[in-house]
C-alpha positions as CSV (number, residue, x, y, z in Angstrom):
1,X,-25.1,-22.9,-75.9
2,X,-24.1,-24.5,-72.7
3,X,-21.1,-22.7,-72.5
4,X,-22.3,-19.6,-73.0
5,X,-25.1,-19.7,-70.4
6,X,-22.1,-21.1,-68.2
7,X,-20.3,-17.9,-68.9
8,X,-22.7,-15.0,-68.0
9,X,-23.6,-17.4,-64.6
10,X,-20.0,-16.9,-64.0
11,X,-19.9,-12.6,-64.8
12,X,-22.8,-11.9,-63.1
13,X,-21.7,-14.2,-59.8
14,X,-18.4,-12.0,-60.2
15,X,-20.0,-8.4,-60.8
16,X,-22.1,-9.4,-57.3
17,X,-18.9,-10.1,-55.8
18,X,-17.6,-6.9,-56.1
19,X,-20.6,-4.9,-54.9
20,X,-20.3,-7.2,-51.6
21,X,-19.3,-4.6,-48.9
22,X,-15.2,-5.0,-48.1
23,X,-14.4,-6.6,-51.5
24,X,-14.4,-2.6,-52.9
25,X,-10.4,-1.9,-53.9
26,X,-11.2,2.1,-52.6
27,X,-8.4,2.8,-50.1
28,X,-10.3,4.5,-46.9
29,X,-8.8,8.1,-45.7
30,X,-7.3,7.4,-42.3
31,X,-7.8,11.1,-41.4
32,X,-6.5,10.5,-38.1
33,X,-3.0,9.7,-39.4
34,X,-3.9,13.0,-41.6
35,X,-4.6,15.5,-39.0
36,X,-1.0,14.3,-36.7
37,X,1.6,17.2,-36.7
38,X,4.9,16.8,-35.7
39,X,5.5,19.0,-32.7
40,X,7.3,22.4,-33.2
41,X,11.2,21.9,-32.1
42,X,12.1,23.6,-28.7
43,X,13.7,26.8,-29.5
44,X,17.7,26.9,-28.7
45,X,18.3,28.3,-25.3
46,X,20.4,31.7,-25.7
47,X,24.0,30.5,-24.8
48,X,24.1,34.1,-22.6
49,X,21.1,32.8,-20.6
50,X,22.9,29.6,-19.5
51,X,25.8,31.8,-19.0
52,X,23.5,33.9,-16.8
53,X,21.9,30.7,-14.9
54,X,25.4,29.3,-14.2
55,X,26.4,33.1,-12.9
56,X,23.8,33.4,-10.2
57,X,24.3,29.3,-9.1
58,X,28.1,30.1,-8.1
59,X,26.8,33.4,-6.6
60,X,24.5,31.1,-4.7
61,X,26.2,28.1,-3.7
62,X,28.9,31.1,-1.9
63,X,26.2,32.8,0.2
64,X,24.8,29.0,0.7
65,X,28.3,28.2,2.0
66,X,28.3,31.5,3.9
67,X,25.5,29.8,5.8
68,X,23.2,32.7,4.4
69,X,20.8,30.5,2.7
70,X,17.6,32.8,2.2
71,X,19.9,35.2,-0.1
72,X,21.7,32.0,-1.3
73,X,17.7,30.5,-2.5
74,X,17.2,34.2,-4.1
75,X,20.2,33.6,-6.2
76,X,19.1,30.1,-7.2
77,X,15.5,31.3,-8.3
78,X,17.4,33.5,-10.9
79,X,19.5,30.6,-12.0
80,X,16.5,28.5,-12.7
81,X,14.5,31.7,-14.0
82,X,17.6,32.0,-16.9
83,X,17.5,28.6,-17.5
84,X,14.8,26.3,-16.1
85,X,16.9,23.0,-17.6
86,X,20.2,23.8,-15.0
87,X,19.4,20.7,-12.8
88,X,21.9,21.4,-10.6
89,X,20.5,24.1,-9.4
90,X,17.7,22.7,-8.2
91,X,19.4,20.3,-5.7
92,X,21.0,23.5,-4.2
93,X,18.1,25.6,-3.9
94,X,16.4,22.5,-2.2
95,X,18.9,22.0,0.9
96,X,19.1,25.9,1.5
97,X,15.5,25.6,2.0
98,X,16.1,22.4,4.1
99,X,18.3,24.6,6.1
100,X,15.6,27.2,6.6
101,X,12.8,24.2,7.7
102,X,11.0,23.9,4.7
103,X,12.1,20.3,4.4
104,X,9.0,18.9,1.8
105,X,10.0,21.5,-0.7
106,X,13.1,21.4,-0.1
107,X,13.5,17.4,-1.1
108,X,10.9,18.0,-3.8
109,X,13.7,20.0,-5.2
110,X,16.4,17.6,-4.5
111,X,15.0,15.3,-6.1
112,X,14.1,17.1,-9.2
113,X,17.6,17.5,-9.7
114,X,17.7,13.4,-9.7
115,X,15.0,13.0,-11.7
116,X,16.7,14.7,-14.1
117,X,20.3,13.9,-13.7
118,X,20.1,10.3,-11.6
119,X,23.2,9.8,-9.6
120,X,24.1,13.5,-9.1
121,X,26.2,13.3,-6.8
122,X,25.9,16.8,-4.8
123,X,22.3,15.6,-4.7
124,X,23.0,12.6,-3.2
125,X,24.4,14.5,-0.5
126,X,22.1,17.1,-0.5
127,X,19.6,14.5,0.2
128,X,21.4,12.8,3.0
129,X,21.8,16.1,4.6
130,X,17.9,17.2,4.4
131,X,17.3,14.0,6.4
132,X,20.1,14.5,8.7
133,X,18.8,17.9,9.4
134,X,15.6,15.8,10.4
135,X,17.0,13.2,12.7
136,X,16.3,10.5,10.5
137,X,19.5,9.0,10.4
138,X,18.9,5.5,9.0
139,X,17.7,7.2,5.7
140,X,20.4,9.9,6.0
141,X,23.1,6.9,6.2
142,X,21.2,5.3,3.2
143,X,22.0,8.4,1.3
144,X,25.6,9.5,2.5
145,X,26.5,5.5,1.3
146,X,24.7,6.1,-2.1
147,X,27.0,9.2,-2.3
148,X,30.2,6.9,-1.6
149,X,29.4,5.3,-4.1
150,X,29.3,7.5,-6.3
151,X,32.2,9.2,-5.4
152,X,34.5,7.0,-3.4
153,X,36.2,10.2,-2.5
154,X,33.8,12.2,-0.8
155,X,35.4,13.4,2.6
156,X,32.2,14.5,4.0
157,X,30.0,11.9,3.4
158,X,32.3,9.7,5.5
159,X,32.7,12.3,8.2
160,X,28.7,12.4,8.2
161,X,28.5,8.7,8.7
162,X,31.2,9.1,11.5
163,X,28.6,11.5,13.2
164,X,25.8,9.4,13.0
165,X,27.9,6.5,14.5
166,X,28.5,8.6,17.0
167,X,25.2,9.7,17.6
168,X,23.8,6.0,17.9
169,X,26.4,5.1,20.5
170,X,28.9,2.9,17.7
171,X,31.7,4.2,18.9
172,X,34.3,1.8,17.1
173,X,31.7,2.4,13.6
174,X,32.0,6.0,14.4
175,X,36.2,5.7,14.9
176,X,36.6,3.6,11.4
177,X,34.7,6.3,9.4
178,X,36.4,9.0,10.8
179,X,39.6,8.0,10.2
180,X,38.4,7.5,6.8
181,X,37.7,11.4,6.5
182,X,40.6,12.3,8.1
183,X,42.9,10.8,5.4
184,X,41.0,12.1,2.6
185,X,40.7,15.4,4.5
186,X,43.1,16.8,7.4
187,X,40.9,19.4,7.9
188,X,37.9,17.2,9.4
189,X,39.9,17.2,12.3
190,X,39.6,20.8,13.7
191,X,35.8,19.9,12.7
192,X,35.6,16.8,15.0
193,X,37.3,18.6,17.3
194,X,34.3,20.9,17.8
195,X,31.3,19.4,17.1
196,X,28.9,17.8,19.7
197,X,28.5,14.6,17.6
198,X,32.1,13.3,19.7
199,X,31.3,14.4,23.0
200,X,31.6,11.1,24.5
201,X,34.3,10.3,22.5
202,X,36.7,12.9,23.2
203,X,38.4,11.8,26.1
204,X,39.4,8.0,24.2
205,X,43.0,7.4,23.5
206,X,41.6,6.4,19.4
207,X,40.2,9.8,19.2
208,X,42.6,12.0,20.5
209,X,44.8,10.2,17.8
210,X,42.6,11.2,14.9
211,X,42.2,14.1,15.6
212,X,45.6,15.3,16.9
C-alpha cells in the first residue's frame, strides 16, 4: 500500500511540474523573425545607359580639358543622371567646379568618387589640385604624393610638387622633382618654361638645363 501512495505522490508532484510556467514544451512564435523580408534585388542597369553615362564623361573630361568647365560639369550631370554608380565621374565633375570656386562641393564630390573607389587615382589628383587651387600647399603635396604612389608614373603630379617647391623658396626640392617630370614627360618643359611658379629660377644654370 506504501508503494502505491508513494506512486501517485510522485504523478501528481510531476503533473505540477509541468503546469509550472517555462517547463511547457509549446515552441513560442518569434513573429519578429516572421515579419523580416528579404529586400527586393536592385534592378540591372540598362547596358545603353552605362553606355550613355560613359558618352557624356568623355564629352566632359574634353570641354574640362578645353578649360571650359561650366559646359564640361553639364556633361558630367548627364553622366551621373544615366548612371548614378559611374564613380568616376564624380571626381571630374568635382574639380571643374573647383575650377569655377565652388571648392566645398567640389571636394564633396571628389571624394565621393573615393568613397566609392578608394585609391582612384585621377581623384587623388583631382584632390591635390582643389587644394592647390586654394593655396594650401602642405595638403596639396600630401595628395600629389598619395597619387605617386599610386601611380609611380604620374608626370604631373611630380611637376605639381616641383611648383610648390618652387613656390616655398626650395629651389634644389623644386629642381629634383622637375627633372623627374621632365623624363617621364618632355613636354613639361615648354610648361615650365612659362609658368610663374619658376620665376626666380629661370635665370639658374640647373634650370636652363631642364628645360632646354
Amino acid at each position: 500500500m506504501q508503494g502505491n501512495k508513494l506512486t501517485v505522490i510522485l504523478l501528481i508532484l510531476l503533473g505540477v511540474l509541468l503546469l509550472l510556467p517555462g517547463c511547457s514544451q509549446k515552441a513560442v512564435p518569434d513573429n519578429k523573425s516572421q515579419n523580416i523580408q528579404p529586400l527586393p534585388a536592385a534592378p540591372p542597369l540598362d547596358p545603353g545607359k552605362k553606355e550613355e553615362s560613359e558618352r557624356f564623361w568623355a564629352q566632359g573630361l574634353k570641354l574640362y580639358e578645353q578649360y571650359q568647365y561650366k559646359e564640361a560639369a553639364a556633361n558630367f550631370d548627364k553622366a551621373i543622371a544615366a548612371d548614378p554608380d559611374n564613380y568616376k565621374v564624380y571626381t571630374a565633375k568635382g574639380i571643374s567646379l573647383c575650377f569655377e570656386g565652388d571648392y566645398a562641393g567640389g571636394m564633396a564630390l571628389i571624394q565621393k568618387t573615393l568613397d566609392r573607389k578608394p585609391g582612384y587615382v585621377p581623384a587623388l589628383y583631382d584632390m591635390a589640385m582643389a587644394y592647390k587651387l586654394q593655396n594650401q600647399l602642405d595638403q596639396s603635396l600630401s595628395w600629389f604624393e598619395k597619387t605617386i604612389q599610386g601611380d609611380p608614373q604620374n608626370t604631373w603630379s611630380y611637376y605639381g610638387i616641383a611648383t610648390i617647391y618652387a613656390d616655398k623658396g626650395k629651389t634644389q626640392e623644386s629642381l629634383n622633382y622637375l627633372e623627374k617630370a621632365v623624363k617621364l614627360d618632355p613636354e613639361v618643359k615648354a610648361v615650365a618654361k612659362e609658368q610663374d611658379h619658376f620665376a626666380q629660377m629661370r635665370k639658374l644654370p640647373e634650370f636652363q638645363a631642364l628645360v632646354r
